[in-house]
N, C-alpha and C positions, 0 to 999 in steps of 0.2 A: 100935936099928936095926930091931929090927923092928916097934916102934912107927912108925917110917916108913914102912915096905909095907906096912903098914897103914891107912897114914892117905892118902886121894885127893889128889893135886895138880889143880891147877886145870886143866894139860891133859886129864888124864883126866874131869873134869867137865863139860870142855867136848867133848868126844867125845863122853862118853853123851850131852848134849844134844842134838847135831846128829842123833845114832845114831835119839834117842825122834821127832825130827822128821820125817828121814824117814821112818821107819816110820811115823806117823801120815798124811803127805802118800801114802804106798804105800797104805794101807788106804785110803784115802778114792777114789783113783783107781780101786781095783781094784772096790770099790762102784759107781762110775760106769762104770764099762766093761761087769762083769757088768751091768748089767741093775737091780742090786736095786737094791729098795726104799730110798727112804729112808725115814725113822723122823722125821725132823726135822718140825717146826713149819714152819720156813722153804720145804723144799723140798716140802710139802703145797700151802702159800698159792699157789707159784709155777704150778705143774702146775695148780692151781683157775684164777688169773689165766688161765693160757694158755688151757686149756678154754673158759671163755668167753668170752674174746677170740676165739678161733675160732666159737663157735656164732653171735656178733655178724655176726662176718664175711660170715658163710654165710645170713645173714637177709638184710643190707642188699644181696650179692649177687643173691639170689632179689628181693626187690623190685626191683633192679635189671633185672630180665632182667625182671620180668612188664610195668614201666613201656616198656620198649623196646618187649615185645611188642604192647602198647596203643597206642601212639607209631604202631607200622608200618599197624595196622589202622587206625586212625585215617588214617593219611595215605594207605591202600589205597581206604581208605569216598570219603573228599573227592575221590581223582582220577577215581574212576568217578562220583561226580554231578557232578564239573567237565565232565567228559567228556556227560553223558548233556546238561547243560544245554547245552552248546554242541551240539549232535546238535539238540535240539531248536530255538534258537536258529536254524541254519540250516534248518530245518524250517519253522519263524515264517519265514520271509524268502522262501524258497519259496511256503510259502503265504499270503503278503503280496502277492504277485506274483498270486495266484488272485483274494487275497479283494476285489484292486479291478473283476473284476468280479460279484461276491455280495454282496450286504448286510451286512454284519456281524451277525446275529441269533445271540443265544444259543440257541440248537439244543438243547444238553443241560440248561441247567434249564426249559426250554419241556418238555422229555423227562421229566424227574423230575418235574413238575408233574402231565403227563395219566398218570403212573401212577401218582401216589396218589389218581388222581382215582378215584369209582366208573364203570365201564365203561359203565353205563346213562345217567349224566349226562354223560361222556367223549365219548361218540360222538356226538352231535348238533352239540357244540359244533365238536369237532377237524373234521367233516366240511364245516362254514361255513369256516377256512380256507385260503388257495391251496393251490394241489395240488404247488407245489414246497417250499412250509413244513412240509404233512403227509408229503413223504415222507422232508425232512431230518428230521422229529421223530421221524416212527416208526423210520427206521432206527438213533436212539440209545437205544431204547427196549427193553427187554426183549421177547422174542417171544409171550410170551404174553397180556402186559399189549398189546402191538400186537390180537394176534387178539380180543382180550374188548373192545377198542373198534370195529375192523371188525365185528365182528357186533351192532354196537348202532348202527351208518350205515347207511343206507338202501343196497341192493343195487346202485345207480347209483353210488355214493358208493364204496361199498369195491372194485366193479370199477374206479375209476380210480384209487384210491389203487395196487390193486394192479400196474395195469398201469404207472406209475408208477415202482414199487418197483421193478419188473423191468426198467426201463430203455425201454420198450414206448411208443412215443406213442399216445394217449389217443384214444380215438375217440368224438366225440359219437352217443349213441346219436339213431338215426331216430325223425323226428318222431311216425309213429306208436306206437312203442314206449315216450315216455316217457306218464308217467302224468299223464293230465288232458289230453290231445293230441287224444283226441276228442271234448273236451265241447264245448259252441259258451259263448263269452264274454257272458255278457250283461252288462249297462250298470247299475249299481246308482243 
């Protein structure tokens, strides 16, 4: 008999079984609730996985967000020169309406022309010009490169450019006053 209180029946084997389980399944939760650490292999790889699956995240985000910002400037840049070309577009149409009674002359590379030119060769030439072509040239013209060819035109020449410029009509100087007015013509 008491080799048989002695010896386990299979109910009580199968108690401590269930007994070791939960206590295993307890410890294991109680690990996951505190906080700790795991020690595992497995739950290392996972927490790595995760890690960088987030720092993935947080990349293709930030690209995200800089492409948008690139996107918006971009279609900020395009409506203000959509804008400025039609601005000027009706500008051309306005002054389409002017230029049928003006010639069409290129004004500004006529402009850039006599200012690379030297001022001593400049001025003789620019002063044989009509006096409405000299004064659209010189007004596209830098003010300095204007005065370093007036002062290389004859003093008749630069009083009408100037007056001219000023908006001023032009008054032909009296016969006595231009030069060679009082010589007599002789007959060659």
């Amino acid at each position: 008999m008491i080799k048989a209180l002695t010896r386990p029946t299979r109910l009580m084997l199968g108690v401590a079984a269930a007994a070791a389980v939960a206590n295993a399944i307890a410890f294991a939760a109680s690990a996951d609730l505190a906080g700790g650490p795991d020690t595992g292999r497995l739950g290392a790889s996972l927490r790595d996985a995760t890690a960088q699956r987030d720092r993935v995240s947080a990349a293709d985000k930030r690209r995200l967000d800089m492409r948008e910002q690139a996107v918006r400037a971009s279609e900020a840049r395009l409506a203000s020169q959509l804008k400025q070309q039609q601005e000027e577009a009706a500008a051309g149409t306005a002054k389409g309406a002017a230029g049928a009674q003006a010639p069409a002359v290129p004004y500004d590379n006529l402009a850039r022309i006599y200012q690379r030119m030297k001022p001593n060769r400049a001025g003789p030439i620019f002063e044989k010009l009509d006096l409405d072509v000299q004064r659209e040239v010189a007004a596209r013209m830098r003010e300095q490169a204007t005065a370093q060819i007036m002062a290389n035109m004859s003093p008749n020449g630069a009083v009408a450019l100037s007056m001219a410029m000023a908006g001023r009509k032009v008054m032909p100087a009296p016969a006595a006053t231009r030069p060679g007015a009082g010589r007599p013509v002789t007959p060659k």
